[in-house]
N, C-alpha and C positions, 0 to 999 in steps of 0.2 A: 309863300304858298307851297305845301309840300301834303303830299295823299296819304302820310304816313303819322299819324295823332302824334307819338311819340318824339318825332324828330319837329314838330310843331310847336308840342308843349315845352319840350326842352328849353330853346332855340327862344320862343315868346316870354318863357318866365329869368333868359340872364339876360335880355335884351333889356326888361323891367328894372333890372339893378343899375344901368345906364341912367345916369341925370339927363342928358342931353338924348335922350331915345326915348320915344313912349309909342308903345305896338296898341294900333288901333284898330286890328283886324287880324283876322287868320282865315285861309280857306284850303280848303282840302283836294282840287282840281281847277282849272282855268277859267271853264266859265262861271262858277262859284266867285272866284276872283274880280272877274268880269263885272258879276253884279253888285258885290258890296263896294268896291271901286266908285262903281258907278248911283251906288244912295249916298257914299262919306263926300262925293265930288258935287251932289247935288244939293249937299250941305253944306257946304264950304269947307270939308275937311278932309281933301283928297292926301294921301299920305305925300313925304317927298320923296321914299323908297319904298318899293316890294322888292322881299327878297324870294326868288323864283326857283322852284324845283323844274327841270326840263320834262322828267317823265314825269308825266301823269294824267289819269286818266279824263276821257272827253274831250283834252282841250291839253293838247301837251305846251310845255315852259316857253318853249320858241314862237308859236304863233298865238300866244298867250302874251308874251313879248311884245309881237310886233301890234298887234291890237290895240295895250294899252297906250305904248308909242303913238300910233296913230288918233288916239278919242283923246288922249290927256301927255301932252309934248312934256309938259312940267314933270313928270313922275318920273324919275329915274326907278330903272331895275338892273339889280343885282342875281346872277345866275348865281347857284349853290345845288353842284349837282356831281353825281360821279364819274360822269361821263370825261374821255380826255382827249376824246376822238377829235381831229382837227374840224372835223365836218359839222362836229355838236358846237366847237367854240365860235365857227367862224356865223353859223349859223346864229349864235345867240347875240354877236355884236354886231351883225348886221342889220337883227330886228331890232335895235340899237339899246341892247345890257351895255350897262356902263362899266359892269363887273364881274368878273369869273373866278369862283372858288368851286374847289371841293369840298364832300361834305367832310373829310378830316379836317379841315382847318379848324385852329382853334377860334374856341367863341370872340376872341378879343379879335383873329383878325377878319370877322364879319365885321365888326362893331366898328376897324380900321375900313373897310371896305364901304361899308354906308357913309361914312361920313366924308369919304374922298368923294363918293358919289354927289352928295351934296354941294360939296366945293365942287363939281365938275370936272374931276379927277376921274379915271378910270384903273381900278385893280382888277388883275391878273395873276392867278395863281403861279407857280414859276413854273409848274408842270405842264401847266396849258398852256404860257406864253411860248415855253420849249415847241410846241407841238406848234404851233401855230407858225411859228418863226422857221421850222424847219418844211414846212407845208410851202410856205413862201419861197425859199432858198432851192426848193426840188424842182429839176428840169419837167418841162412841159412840152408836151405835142401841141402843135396844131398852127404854129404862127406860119408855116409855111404852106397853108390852107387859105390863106386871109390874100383877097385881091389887095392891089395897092389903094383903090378908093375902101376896101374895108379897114384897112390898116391907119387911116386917115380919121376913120369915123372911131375906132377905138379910141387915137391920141385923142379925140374931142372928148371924149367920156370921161378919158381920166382927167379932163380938167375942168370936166362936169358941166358941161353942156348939155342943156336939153335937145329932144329933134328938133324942135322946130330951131333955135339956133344953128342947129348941126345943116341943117336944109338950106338955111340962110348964108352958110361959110361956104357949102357947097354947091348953092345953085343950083340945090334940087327940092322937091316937093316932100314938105313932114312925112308923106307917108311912106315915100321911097326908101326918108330918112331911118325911119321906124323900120323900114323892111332890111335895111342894111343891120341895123342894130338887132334885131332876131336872126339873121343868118349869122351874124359874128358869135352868136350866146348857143347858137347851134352850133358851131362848125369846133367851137372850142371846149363844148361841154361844159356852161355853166349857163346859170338860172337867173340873173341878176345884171343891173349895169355897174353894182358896186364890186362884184367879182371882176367883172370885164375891165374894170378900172386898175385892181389888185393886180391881174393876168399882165398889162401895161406895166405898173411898175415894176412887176418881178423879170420881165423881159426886157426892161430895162427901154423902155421906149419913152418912160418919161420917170424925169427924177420923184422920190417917195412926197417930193411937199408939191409935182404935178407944174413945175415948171422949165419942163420940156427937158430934152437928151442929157442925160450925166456926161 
């Protein structure tokens, strides 16, 4: 999925030269994506990858992303975009890309990229993983913000607990649960429980595989 003919036609006609590849759609914005997605799915021919432009118009690559993620869990998607900002990457794996390239990368290492995607592999451009890895590694404000029961409710997150779990560990009511997990996503400046989860591991509150203090 990409707004630009050119970088669509390219991209669709050396994909075609792959045996093991056959492009059974192209769309020019998100919700375009959205709906042929949604006839090839109601045919029984939903693709196994889209590869996803971020910008673009109507319906940009991230919540474009996270959509198809949410209607069709099977589809893996592939970002391909020039963005190297850690906010565009972290963004795009979150609405859960299975991969992130730029558009320099050469044809073969998309055609590497889908097919890891396939196996359930995830690629990473080395420019982006750089960006992401050092976005992780950067000191952060705010843990000395966090009461000790919010400090509690994080460690649940990162080991992925839902509220009402969270409620039940604590002895308090889901909603309370819920009201502690919006004041930690405030207090810390992030938007997500899967951020709030990251924020834990890089603060080193619970080890990267989420079972507990390094």
């Amino acid at each position: 999925m990409d707004d630009h003919a050119v970088v669509r036609t390219g991209l669709a006609a050396y994909l075609d030269t792959e045996t093991d590849v056959d492009v059974i759609g192209v769309a020019s914005n998100g919700r375009q994506a959205l709906d042929e997605l949604a006839v090839l799915a109601s045919n029984g021919g939903a693709p196994d990858v889209v590869l996803m432009d971020l910008l673009m118009p109507e319906m940009d690559g991230i919540a474009t992303t996270s959509a198809i993620k949410a209607r069709w869990p099977e589809v893996e998607v592939v970002a391909v975009t020039s963005f190297v900002e850690e906010q565009q990457i972290r963004g795009a794996l979150e609405a859960g890309a299975a991969g992130y390239l730029l558009k320099d990368a050469d044809a073969a290492e998309v055609v590497d990229a889908i097919r890891a995607a396939v196996a359930g592999e995830v690629r990473l451009d080395p420019v982006a993983a750089k960006a992401l890895t050092a976005s992780l590694r950067a000191p952060k404000d705010g843990s000395a913000a966090l009461t000790g029961r919010e400090r509690e409710v994080v460690l649940s997150i990162a080991h992925g607990n839902t509220n009402r779990q969270i409620a039940k560990a604590l002895g308090v009511s889901e909603r309370t649960a819920r009201t502690h997990v919006s004041n930690i996503l405030a207090k810390l400046g992030l938007t997500s429980r899967t951020q709030a989860a990251m924020w834990a591991v890089r603060e080193g509150l619970v080890s990267a595989q989420g079972d507990g203090p390094p």
